[in-house]
N, CA and C atoms of all chains as a GROMACS GRO file, in nm:
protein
  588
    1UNK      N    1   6.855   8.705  -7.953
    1UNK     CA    2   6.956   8.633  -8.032
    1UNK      C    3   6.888   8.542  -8.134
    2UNK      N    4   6.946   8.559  -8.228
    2UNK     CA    5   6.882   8.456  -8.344
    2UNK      C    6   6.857   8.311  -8.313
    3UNK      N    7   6.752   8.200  -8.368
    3UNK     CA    8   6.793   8.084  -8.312
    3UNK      C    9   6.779   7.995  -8.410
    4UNK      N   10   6.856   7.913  -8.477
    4UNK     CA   11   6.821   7.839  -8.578
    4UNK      C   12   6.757   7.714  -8.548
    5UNK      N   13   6.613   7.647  -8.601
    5UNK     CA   14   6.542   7.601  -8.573
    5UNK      C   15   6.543   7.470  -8.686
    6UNK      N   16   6.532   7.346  -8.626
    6UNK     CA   17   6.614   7.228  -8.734
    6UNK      C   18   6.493   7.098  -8.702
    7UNK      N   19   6.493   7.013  -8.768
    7UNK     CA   20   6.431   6.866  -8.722
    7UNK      C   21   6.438   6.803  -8.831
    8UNK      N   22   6.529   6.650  -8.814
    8UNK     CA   23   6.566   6.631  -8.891
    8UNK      C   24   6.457   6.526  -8.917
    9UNK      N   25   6.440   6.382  -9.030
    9UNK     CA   26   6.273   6.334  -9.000
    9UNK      C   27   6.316   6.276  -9.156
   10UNK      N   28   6.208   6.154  -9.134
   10UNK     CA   29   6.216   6.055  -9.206
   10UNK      C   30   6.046   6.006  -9.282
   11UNK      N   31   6.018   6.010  -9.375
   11UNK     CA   32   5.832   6.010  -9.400
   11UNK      C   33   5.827   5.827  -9.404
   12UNK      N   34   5.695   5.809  -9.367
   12UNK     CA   35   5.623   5.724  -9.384
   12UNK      C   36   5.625   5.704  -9.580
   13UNK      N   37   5.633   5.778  -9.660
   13UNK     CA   38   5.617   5.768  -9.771
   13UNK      C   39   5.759   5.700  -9.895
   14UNK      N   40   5.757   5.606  -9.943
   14UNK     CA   41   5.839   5.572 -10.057
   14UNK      C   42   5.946   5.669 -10.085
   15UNK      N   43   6.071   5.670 -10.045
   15UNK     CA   44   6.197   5.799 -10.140
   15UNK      C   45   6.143   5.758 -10.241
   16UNK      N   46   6.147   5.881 -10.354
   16UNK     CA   47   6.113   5.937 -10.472
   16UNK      C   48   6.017   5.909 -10.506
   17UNK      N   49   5.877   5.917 -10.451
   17UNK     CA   50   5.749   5.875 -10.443
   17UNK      C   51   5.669   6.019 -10.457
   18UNK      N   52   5.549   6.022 -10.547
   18UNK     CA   53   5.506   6.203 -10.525
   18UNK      C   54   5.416   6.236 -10.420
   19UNK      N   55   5.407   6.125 -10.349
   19UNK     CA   56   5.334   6.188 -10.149
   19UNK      C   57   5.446   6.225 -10.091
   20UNK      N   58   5.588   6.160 -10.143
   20UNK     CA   59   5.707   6.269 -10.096
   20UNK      C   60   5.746   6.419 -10.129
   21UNK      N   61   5.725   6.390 -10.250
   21UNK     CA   62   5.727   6.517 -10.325
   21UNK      C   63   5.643   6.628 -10.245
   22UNK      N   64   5.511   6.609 -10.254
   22UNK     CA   65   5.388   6.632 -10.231
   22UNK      C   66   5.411   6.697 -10.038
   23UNK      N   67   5.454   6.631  -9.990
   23UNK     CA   68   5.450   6.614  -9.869
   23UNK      C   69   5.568   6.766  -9.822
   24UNK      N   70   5.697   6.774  -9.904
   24UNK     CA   71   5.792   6.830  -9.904
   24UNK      C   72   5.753   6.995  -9.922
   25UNK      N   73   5.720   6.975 -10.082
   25UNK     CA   74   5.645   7.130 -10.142
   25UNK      C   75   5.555   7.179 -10.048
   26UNK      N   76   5.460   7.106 -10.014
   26UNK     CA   77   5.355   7.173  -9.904
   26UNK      C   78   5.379   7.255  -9.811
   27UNK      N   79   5.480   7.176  -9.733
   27UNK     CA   80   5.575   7.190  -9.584
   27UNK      C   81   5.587   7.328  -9.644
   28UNK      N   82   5.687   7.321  -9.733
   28UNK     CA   83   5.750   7.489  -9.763
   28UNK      C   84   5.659   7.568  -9.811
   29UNK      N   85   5.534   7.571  -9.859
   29UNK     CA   86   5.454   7.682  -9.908
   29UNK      C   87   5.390   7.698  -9.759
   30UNK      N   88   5.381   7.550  -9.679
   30UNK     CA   89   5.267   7.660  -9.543
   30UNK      C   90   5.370   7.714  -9.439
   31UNK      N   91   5.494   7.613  -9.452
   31UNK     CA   92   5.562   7.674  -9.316
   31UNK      C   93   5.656   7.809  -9.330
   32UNK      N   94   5.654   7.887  -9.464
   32UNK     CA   95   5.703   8.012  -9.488
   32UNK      C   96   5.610   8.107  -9.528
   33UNK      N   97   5.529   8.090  -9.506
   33UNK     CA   98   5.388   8.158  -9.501
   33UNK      C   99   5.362   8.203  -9.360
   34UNK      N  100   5.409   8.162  -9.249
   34UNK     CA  101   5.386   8.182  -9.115
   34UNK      C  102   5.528   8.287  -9.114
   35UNK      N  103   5.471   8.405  -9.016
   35UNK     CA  104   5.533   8.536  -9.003
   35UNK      C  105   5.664   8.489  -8.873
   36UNK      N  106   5.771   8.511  -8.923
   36UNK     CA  107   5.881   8.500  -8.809
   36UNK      C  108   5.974   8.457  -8.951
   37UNK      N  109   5.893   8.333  -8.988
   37UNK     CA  110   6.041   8.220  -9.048
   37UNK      C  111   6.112   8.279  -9.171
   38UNK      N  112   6.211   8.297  -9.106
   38UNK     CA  113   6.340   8.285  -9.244
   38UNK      C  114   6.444   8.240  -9.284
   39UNK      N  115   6.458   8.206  -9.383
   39UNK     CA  116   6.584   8.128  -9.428
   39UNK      C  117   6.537   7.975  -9.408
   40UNK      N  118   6.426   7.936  -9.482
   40UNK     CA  119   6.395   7.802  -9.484
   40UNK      C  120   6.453   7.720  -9.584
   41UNK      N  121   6.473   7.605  -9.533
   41UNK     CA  122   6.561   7.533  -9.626
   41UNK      C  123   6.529   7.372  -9.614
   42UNK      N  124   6.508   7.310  -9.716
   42UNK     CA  125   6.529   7.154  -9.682
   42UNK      C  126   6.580   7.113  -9.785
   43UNK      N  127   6.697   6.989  -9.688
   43UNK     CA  128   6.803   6.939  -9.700
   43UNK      C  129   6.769   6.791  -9.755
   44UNK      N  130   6.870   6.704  -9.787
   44UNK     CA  131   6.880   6.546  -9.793
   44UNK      C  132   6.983   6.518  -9.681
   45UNK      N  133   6.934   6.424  -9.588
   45UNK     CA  134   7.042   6.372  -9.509
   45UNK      C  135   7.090   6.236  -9.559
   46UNK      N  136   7.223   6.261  -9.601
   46UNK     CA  137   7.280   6.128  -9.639
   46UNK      C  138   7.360   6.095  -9.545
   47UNK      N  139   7.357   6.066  -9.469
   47UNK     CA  140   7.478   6.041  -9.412
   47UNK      C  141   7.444   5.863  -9.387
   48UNK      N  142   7.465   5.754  -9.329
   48UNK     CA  143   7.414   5.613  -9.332
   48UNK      C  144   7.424   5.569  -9.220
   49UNK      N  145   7.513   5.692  -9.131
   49UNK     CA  146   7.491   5.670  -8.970
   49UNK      C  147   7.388   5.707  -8.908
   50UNK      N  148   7.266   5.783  -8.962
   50UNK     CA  149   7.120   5.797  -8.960
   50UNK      C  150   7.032   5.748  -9.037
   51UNK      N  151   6.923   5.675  -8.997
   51UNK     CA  152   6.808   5.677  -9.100
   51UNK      C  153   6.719   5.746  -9.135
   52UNK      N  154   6.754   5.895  -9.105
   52UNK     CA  155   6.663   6.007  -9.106
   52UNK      C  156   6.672   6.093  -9.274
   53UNK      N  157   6.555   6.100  -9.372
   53UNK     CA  158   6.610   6.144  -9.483
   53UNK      C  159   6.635   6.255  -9.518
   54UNK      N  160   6.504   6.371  -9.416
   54UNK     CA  161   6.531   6.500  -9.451
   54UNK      C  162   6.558   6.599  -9.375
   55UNK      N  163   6.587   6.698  -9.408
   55UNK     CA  164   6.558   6.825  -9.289
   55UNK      C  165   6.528   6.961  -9.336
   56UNK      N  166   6.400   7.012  -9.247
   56UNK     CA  167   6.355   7.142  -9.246
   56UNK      C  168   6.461   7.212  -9.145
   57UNK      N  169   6.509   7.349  -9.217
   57UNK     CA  170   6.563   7.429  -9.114
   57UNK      C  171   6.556   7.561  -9.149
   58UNK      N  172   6.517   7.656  -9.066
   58UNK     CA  173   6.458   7.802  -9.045
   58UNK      C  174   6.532   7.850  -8.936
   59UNK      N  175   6.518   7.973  -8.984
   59UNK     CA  176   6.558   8.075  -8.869
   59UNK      C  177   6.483   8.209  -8.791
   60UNK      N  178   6.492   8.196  -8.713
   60UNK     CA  179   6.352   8.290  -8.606
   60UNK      C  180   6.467   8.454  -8.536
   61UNK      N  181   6.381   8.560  -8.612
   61UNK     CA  182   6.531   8.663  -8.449
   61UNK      C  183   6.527   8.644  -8.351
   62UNK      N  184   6.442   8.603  -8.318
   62UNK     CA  185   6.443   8.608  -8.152
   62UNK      C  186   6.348   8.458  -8.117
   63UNK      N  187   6.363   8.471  -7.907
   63UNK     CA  188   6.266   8.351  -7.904
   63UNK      C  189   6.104   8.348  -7.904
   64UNK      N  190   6.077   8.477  -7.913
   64UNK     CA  191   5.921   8.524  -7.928
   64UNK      C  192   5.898   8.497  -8.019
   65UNK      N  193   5.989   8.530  -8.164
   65UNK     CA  194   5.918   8.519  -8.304
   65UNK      C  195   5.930   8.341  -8.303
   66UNK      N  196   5.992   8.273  -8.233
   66UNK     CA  197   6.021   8.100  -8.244
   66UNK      C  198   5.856   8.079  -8.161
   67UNK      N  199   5.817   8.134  -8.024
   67UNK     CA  200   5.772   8.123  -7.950
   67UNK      C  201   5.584   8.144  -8.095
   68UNK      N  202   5.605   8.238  -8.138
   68UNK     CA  203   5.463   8.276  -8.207
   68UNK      C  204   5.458   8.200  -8.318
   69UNK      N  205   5.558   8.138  -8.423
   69UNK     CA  206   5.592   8.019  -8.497
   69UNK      C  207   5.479   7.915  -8.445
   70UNK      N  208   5.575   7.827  -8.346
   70UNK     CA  209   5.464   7.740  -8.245
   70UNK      C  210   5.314   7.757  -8.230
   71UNK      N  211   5.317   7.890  -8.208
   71UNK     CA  212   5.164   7.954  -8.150
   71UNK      C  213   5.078   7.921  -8.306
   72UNK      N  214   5.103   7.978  -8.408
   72UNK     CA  215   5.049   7.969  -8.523
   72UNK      C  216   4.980   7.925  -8.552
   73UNK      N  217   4.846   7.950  -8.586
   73UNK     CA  218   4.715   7.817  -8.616
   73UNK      C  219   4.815   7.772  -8.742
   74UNK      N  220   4.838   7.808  -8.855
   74UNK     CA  221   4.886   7.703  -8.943
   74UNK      C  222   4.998   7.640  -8.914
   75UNK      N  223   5.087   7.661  -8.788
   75UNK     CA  224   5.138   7.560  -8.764
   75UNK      C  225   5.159   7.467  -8.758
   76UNK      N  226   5.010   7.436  -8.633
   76UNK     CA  227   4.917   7.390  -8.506
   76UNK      C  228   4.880   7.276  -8.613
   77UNK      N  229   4.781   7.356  -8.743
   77UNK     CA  230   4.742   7.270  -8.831
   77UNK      C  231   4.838   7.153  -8.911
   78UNK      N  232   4.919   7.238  -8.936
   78UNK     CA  233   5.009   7.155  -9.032
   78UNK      C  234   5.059   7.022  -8.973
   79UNK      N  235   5.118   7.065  -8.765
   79UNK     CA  236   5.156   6.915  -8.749
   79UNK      C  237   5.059   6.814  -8.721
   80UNK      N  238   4.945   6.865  -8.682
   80UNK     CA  239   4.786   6.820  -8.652
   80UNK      C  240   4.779   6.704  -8.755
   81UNK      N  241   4.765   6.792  -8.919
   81UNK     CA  242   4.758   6.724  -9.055
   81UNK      C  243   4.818   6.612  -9.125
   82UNK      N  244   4.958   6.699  -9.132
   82UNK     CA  245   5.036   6.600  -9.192
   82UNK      C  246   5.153   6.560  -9.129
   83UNK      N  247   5.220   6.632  -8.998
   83UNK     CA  248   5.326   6.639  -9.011
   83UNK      C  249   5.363   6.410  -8.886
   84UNK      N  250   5.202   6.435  -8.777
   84UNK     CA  251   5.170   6.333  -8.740
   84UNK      C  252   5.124   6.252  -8.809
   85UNK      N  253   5.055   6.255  -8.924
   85UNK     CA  254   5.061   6.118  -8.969
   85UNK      C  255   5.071   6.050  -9.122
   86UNK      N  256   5.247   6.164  -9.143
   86UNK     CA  257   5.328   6.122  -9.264
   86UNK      C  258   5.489   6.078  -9.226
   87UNK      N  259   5.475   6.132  -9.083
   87UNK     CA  260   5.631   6.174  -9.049
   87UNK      C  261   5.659   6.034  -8.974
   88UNK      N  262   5.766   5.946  -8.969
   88UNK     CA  263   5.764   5.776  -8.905
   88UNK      C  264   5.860   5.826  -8.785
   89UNK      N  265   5.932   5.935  -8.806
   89UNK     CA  266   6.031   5.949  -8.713
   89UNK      C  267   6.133   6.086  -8.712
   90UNK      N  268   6.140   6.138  -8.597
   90UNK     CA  269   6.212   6.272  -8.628
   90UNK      C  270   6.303   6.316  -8.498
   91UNK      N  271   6.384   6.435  -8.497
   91UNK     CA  272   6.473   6.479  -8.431
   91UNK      C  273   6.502   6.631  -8.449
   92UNK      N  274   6.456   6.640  -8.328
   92UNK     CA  275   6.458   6.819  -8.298
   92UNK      C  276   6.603   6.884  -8.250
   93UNK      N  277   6.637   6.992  -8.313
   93UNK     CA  278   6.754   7.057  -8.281
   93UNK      C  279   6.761   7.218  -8.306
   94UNK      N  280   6.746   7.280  -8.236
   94UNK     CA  281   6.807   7.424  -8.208
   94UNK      C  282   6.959   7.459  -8.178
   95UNK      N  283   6.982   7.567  -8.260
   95UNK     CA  284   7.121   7.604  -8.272
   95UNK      C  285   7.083   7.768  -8.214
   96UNK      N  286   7.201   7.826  -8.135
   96UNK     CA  287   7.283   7.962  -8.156
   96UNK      C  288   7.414   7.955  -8.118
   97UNK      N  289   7.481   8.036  -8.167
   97UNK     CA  290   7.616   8.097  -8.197
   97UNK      C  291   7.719   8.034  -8.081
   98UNK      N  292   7.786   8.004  -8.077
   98UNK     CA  293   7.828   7.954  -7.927
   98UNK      C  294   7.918   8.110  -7.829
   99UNK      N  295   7.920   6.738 -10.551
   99UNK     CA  296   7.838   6.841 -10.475
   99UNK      C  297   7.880   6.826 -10.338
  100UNK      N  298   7.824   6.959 -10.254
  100UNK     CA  299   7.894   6.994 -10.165
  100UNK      C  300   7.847   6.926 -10.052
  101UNK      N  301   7.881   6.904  -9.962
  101UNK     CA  302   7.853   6.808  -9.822
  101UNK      C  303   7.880   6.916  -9.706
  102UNK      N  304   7.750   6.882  -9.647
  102UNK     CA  305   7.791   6.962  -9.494
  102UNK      C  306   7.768   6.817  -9.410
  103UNK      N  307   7.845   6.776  -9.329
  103UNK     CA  308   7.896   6.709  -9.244
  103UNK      C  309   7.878   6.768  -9.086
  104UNK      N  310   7.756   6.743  -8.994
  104UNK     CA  311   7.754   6.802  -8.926
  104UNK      C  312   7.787   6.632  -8.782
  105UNK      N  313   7.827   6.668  -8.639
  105UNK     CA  314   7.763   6.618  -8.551
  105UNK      C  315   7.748   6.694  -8.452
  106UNK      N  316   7.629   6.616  -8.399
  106UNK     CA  317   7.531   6.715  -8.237
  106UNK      C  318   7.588   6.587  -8.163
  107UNK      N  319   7.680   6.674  -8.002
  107UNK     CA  320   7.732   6.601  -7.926
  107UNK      C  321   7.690   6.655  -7.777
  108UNK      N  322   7.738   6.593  -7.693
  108UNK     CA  323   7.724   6.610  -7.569
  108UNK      C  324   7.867   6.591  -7.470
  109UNK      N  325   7.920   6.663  -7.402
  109UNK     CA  326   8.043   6.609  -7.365
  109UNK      C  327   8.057   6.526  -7.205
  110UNK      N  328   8.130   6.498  -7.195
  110UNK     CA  329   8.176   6.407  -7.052
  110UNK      C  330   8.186   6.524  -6.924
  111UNK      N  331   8.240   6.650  -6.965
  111UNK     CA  332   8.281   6.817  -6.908
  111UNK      C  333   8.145   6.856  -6.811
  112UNK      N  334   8.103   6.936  -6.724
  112UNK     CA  335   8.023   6.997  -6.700
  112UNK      C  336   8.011   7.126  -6.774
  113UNK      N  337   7.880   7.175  -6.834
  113UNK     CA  338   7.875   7.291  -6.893
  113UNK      C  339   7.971   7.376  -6.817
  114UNK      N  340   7.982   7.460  -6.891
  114UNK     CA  341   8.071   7.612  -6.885
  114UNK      C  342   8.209   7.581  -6.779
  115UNK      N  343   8.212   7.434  -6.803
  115UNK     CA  344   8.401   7.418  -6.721
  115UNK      C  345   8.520   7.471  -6.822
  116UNK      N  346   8.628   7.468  -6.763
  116UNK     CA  347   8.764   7.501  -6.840
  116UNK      C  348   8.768   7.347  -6.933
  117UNK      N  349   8.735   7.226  -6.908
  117UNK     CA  350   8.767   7.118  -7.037
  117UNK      C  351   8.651   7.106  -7.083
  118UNK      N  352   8.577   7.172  -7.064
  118UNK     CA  353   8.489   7.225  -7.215
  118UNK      C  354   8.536   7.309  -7.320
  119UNK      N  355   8.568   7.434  -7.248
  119UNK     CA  356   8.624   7.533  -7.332
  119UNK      C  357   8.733   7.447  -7.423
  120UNK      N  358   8.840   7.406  -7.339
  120UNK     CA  359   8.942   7.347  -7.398
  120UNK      C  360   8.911   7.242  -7.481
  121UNK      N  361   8.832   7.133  -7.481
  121UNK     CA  362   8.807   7.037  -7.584
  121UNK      C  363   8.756   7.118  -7.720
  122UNK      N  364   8.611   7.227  -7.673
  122UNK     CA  365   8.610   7.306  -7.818
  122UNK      C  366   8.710   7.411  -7.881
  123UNK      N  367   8.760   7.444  -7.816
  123UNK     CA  368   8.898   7.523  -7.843
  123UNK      C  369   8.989   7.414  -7.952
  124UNK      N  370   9.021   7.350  -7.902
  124UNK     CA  371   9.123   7.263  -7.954
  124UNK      C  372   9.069   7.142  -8.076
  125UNK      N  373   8.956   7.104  -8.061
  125UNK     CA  374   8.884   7.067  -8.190
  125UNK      C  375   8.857   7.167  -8.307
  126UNK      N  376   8.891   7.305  -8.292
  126UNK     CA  377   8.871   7.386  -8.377
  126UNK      C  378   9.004   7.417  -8.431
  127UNK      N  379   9.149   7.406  -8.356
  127UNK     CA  380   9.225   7.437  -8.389
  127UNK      C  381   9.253   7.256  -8.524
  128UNK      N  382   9.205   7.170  -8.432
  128UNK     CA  383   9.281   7.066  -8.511
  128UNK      C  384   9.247   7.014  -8.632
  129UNK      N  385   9.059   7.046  -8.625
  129UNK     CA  386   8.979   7.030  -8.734
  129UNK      C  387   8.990   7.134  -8.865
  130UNK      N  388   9.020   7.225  -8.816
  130UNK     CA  389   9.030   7.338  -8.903
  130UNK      C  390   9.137   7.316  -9.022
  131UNK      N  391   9.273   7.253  -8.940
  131UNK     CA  392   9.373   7.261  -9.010
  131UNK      C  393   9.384   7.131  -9.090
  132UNK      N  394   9.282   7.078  -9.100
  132UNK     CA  395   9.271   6.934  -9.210
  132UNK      C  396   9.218   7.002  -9.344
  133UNK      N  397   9.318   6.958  -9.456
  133UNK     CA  398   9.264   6.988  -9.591
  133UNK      C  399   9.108   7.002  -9.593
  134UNK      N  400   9.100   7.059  -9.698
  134UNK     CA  401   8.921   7.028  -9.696
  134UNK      C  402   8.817   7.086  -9.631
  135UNK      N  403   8.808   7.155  -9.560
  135UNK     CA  404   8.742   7.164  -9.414
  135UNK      C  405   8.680   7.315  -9.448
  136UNK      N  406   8.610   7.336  -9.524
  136UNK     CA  407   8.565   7.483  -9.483
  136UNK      C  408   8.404   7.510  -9.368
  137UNK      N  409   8.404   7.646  -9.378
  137UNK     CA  410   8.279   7.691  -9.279
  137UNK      C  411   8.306   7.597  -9.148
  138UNK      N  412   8.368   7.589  -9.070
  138UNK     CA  413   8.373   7.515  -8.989
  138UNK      C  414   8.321   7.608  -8.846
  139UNK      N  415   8.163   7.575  -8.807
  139UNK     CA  416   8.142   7.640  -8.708
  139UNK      C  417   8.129   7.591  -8.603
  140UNK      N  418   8.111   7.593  -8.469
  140UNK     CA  419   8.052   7.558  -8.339
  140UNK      C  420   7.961   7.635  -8.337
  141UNK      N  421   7.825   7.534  -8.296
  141UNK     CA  422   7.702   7.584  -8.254
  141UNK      C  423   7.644   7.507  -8.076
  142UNK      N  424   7.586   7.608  -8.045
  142UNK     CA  425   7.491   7.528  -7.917
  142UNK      C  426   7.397   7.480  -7.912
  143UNK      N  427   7.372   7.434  -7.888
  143UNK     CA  428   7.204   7.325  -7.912
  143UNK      C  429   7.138   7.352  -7.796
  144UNK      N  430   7.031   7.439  -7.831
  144UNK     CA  431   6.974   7.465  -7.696
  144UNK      C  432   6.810   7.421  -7.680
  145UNK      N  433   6.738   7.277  -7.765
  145UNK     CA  434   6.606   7.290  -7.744
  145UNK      C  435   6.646   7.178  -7.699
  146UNK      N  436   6.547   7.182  -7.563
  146UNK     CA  437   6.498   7.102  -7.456
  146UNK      C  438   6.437   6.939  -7.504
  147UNK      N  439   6.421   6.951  -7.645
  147UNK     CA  440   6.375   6.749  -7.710
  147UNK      C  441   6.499   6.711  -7.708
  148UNK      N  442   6.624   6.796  -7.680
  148UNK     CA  443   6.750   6.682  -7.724
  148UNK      C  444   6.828   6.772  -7.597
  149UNK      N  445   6.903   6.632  -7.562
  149UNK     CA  446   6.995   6.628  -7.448
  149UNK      C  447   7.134   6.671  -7.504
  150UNK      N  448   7.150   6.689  -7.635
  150UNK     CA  449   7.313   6.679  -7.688
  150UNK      C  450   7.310   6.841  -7.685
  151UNK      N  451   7.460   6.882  -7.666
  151UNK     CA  452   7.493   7.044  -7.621
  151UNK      C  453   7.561   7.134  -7.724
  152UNK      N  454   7.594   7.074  -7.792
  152UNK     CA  455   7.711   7.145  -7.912
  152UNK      C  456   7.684   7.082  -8.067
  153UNK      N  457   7.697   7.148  -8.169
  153UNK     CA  458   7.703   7.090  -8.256
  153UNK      C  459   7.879   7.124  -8.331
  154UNK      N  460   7.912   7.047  -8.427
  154UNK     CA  461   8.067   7.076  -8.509
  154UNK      C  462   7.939   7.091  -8.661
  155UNK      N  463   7.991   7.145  -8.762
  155UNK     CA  464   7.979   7.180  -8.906
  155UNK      C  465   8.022   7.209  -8.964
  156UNK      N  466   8.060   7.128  -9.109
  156UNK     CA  467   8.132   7.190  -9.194
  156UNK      C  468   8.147   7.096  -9.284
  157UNK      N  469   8.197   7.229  -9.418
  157UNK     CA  470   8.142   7.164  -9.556
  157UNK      C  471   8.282   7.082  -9.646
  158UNK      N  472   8.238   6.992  -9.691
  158UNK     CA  473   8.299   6.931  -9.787
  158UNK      C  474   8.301   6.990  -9.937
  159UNK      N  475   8.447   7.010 -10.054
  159UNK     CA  476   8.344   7.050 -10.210
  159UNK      C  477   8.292   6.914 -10.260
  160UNK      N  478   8.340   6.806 -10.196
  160UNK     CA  479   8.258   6.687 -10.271
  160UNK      C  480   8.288   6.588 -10.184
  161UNK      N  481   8.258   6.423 -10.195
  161UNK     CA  482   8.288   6.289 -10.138
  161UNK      C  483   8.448   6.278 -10.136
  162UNK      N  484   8.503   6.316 -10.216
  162UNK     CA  485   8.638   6.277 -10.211
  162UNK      C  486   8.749   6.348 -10.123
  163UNK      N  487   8.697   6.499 -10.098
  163UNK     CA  488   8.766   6.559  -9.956
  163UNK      C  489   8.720   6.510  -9.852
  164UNK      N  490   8.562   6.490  -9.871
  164UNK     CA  491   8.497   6.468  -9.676
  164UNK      C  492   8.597   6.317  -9.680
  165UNK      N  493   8.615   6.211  -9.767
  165UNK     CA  494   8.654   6.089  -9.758
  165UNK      C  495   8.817   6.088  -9.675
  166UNK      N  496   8.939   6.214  -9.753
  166UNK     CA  497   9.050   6.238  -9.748
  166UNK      C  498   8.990   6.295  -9.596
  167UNK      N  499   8.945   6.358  -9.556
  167UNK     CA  500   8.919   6.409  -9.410
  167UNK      C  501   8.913   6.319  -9.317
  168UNK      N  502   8.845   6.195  -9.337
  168UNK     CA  503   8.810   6.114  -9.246
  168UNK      C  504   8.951   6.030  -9.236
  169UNK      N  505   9.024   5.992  -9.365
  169UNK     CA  506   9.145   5.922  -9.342
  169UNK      C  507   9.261   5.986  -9.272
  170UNK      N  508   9.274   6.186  -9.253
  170UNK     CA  509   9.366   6.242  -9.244
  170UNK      C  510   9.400   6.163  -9.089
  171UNK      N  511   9.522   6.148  -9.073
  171UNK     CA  512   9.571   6.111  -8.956
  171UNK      C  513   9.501   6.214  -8.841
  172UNK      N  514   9.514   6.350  -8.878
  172UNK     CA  515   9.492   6.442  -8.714
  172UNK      C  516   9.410   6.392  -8.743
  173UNK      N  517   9.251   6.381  -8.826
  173UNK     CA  518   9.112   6.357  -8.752
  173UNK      C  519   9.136   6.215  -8.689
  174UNK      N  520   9.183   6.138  -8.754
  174UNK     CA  521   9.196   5.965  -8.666
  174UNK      C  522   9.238   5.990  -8.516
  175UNK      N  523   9.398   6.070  -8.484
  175UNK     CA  524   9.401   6.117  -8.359
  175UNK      C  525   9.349   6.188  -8.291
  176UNK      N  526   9.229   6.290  -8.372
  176UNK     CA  527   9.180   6.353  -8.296
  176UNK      C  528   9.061   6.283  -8.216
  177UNK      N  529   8.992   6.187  -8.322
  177UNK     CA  530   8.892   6.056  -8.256
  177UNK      C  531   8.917   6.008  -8.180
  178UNK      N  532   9.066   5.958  -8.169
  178UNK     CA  533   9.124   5.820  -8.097
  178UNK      C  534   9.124   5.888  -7.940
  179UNK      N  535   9.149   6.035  -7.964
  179UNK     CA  536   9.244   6.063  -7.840
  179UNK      C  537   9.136   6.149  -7.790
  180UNK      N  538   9.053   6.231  -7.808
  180UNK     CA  539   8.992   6.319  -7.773
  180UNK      C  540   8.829   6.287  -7.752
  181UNK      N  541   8.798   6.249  -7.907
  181UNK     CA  542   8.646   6.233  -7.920
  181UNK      C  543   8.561   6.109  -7.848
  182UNK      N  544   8.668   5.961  -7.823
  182UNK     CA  545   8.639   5.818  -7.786
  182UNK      C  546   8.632   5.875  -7.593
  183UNK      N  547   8.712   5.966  -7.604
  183UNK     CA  548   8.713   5.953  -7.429
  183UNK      C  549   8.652   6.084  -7.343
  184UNK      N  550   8.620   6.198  -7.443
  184UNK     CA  551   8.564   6.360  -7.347
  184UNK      C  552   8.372   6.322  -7.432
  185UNK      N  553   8.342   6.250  -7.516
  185UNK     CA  554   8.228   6.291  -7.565
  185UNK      C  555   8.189   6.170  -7.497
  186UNK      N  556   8.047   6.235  -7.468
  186UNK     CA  557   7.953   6.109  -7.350
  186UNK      C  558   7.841   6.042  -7.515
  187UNK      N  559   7.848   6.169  -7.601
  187UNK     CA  560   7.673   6.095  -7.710
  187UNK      C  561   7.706   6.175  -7.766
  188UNK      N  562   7.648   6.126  -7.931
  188UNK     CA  563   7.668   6.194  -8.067
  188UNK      C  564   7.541   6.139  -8.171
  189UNK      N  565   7.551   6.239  -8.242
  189UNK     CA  566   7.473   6.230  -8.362
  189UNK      C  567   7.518   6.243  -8.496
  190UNK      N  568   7.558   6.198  -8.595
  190UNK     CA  569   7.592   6.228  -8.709
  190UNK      C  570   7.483   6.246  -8.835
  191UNK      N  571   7.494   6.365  -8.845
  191UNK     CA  572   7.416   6.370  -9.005
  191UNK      C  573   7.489   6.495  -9.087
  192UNK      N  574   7.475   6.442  -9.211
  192UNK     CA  575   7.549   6.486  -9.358
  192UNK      C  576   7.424   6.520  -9.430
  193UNK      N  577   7.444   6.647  -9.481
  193UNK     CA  578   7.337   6.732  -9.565
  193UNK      C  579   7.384   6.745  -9.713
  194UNK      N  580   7.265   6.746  -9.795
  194UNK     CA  581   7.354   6.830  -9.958
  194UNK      C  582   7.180   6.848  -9.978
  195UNK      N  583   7.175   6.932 -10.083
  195UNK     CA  584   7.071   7.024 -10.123
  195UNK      C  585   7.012   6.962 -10.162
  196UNK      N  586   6.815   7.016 -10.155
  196UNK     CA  587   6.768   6.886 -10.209
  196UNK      C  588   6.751   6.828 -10.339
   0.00000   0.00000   0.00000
């Protein structure tokens, strides 16, 4: 079953600052570069009942291709890199179909 | 621009009871039928970093329907009467492109 894969997350970096910028573009050139992900997308969270600003969200077919995502040295790398120590705060969420 | 209006909840119900079914059953009938309201899906939240079980979604064409949505009387009764007393925890976040 498909699983849509979400986290929503807030940077250490200035809104409209270009280590945001910077930080954003990256995400999407390495994390759709890794074999499984599709339908990547990031969002603005406005809402003011969160202080969370953005969100990455992808979709995996199955839980193996979610499962080898994870596995991924450039994953591995990416949260290693940047994702620990740009990211101030975040929130994980998986979706399927009900 | 368009607003997706999502929240990730958790209910008061034990999974897979009859006032589960029935609370999402009936939030779909009541939400649905408020002006405004398209794509309106139920999703499950199934990764293990978050305790909340269900998500609601759905899009606004701009601030001034999601606004008319929030004032419509059914959503007020549907809060007052349904959401304040079957939901145990919630999350609110609102998306628009980046």
């Amino acid at each position: 079953m498909a699983i849509e894969h979400t986290v929503v997350f807030r940077l250490i970096h200035p809104a409209g600052s270009s280590q945001e910028t910077e930080f954003l573009d990256s995400a999407r050139r390495t994390l759709t570069a890794i074999p499984g992900v599709t339908d990547f997308v990031i969002k603005q969270q406005c809402s003011p009942k969160s202080d969370l600003a953005w969100q990455f969200s992808m979709r995996f077919a199955d839980q193996s291709a979610y499962d080898a995502y994870n596995a991924h040295p450039a994953h591995v790398a990416f949260v290693e890199q940047r994702w620990q120590t740009e990211v101030a705060a975040f929130q994980e969420y998986d979706f399927v179909p009900r």
